[in-house]
C-alpha positions as CSV (number, residue, x, y, z in Angstrom):
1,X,25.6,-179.3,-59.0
2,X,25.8,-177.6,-62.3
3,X,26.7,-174.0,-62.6
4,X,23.5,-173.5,-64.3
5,X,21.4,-174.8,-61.4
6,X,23.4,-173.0,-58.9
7,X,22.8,-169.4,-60.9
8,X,19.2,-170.3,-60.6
9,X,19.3,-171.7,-56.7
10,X,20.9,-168.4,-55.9
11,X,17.8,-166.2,-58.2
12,X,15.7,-168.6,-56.0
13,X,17.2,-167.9,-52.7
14,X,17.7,-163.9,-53.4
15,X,13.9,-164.0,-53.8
16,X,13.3,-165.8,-50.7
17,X,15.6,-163.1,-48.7
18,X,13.5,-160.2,-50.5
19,X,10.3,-162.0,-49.0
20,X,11.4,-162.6,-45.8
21,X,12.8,-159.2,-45.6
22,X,9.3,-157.7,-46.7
23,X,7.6,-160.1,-44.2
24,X,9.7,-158.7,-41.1
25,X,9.0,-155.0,-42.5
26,X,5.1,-155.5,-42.7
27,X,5.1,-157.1,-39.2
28,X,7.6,-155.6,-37.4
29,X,4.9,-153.3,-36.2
30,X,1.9,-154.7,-34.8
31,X,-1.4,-153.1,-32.4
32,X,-0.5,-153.1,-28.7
33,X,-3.7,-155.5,-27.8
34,X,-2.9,-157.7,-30.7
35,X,0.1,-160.6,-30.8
36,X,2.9,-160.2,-33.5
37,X,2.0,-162.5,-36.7
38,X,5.7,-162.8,-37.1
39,X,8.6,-162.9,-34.5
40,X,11.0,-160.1,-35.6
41,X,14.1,-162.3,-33.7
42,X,13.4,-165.3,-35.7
43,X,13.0,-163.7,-39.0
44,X,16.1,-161.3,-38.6
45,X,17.6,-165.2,-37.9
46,X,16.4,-166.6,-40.8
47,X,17.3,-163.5,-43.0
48,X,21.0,-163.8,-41.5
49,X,21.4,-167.1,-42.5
50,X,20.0,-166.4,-45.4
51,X,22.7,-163.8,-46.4
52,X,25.2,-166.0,-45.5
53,X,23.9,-168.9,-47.6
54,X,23.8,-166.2,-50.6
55,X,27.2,-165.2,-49.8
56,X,28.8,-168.8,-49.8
57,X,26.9,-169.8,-53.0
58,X,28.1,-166.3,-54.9
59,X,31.8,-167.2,-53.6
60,X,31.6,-170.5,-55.3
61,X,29.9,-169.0,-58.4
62,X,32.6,-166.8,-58.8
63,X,35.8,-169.2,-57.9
64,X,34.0,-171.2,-60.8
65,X,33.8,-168.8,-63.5
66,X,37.3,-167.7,-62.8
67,X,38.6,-171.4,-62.8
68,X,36.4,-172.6,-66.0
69,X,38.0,-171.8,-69.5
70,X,35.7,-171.4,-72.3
71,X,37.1,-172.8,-76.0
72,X,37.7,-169.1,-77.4
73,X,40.7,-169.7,-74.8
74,X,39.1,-166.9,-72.3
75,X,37.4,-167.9,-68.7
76,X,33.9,-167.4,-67.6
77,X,34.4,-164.6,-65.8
78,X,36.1,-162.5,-69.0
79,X,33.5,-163.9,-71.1
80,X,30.8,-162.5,-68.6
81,X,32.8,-159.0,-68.7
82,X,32.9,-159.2,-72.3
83,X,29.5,-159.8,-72.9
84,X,28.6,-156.8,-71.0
85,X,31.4,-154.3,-72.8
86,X,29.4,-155.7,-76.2
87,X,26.1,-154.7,-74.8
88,X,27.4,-151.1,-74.2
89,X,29.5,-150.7,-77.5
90,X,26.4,-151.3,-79.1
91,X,24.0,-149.4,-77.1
92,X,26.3,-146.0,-77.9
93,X,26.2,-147.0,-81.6
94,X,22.5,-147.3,-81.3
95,X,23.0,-143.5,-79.6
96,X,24.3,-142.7,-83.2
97,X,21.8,-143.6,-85.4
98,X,19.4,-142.1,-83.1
99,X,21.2,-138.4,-83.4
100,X,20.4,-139.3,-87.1
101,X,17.1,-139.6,-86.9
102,X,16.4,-136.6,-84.2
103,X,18.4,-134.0,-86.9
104,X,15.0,-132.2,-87.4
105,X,14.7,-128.8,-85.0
106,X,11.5,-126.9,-85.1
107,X,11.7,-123.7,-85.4
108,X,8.4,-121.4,-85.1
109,X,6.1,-124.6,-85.5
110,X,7.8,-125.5,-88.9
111,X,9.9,-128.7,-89.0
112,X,13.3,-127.7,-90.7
113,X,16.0,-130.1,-91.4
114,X,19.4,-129.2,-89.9
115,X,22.3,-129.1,-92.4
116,X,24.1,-132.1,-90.6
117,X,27.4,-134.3,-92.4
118,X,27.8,-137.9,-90.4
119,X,31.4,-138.5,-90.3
120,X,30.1,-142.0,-90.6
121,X,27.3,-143.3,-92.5
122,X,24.3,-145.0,-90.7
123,X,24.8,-148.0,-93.1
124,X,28.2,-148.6,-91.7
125,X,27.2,-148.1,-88.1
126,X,24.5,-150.7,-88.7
127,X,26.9,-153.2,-89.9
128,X,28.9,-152.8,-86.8
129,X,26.0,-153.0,-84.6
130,X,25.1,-156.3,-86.5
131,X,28.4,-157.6,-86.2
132,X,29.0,-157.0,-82.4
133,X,25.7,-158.3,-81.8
134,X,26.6,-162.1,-84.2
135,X,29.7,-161.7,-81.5
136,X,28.2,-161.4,-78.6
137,X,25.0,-164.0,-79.7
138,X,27.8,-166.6,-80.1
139,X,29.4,-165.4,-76.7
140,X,26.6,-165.6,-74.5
141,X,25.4,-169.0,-75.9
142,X,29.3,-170.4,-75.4
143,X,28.3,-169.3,-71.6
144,X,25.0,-170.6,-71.5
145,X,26.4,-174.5,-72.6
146,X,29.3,-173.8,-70.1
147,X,26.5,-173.1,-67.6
148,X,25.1,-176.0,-67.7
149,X,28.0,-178.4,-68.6
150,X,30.7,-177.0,-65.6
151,X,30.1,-178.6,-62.3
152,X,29.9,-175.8,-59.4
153,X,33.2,-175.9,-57.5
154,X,34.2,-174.9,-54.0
């Protein structure tokens, strides 16, 4: 199995346990001259099982993002950390321009400007949040090929 279709088997089984979970919450309780829709033993079974399966295909997710190596010379797993220290770096610059635009105070129902420098211009923090976001573009689609190029191992 690719890696690709194991990331997706384990969305698909994560949603199964959520349902099955729900399922045994909505009928653990039932009226006392009525019969159960659901067996609460047999469900908790089948949500136990269910974990473990999870468990077993996370485990070999991870063994094979740590054991593939992407051609920017860095494995899965870095690339996946990566990816997510880009997304933050650029959501604080995108925190910056924001301060930029939210300089007005009102004072006594006027709108007045406060007298504000940026030690760095919004141009150049725009350029920045371009660049980091060409990186991490090229970065997650590196993963994505991986995904679906690296069998699953384990």
């Amino acid at each position: 199995m690719k890696l690709g279709a194991a990331l997706a088997e384990l969305k698909s089984r994560q949603s199964q346990l959520a349902r099955l979970i729900q399922i045994r919450q909505d009928t653990m309780y039932y009226e006392s001259n009525k019969k159960p829709k659901m067996d609460a033993k047999e469900l908790t079974e089948q949500i136990n099982t269910m974990i473990d399966d999870i468990r077993k295909l996370k485990l070999q997710i991870m063994k094979t993002n740590l054991e593939t190596e992407l051609s920017t010379g860095i494995t899965l797993s870095e690339a996946i950390i990566k990816i997510g220290d880009l997304r933050s770096k650029i959501a604080n610059y995108h925190q910056l321009v924001k301060y930029e635009r939210d300089r007005y105070s009102f004072f006594e129902g006027e709108r007045k400007t406060k007298d504000v420098i940026p030690q760095v211009e919004e141009k150049k923090i725009e350029e920045e949040i371009k660049k980091l976001n060409e990186e991490k573009l090229k970065l997650d689609n590196e993963i994505q090929q991986a995904n679906w190029k690296v069998d699953l191992k384990g």
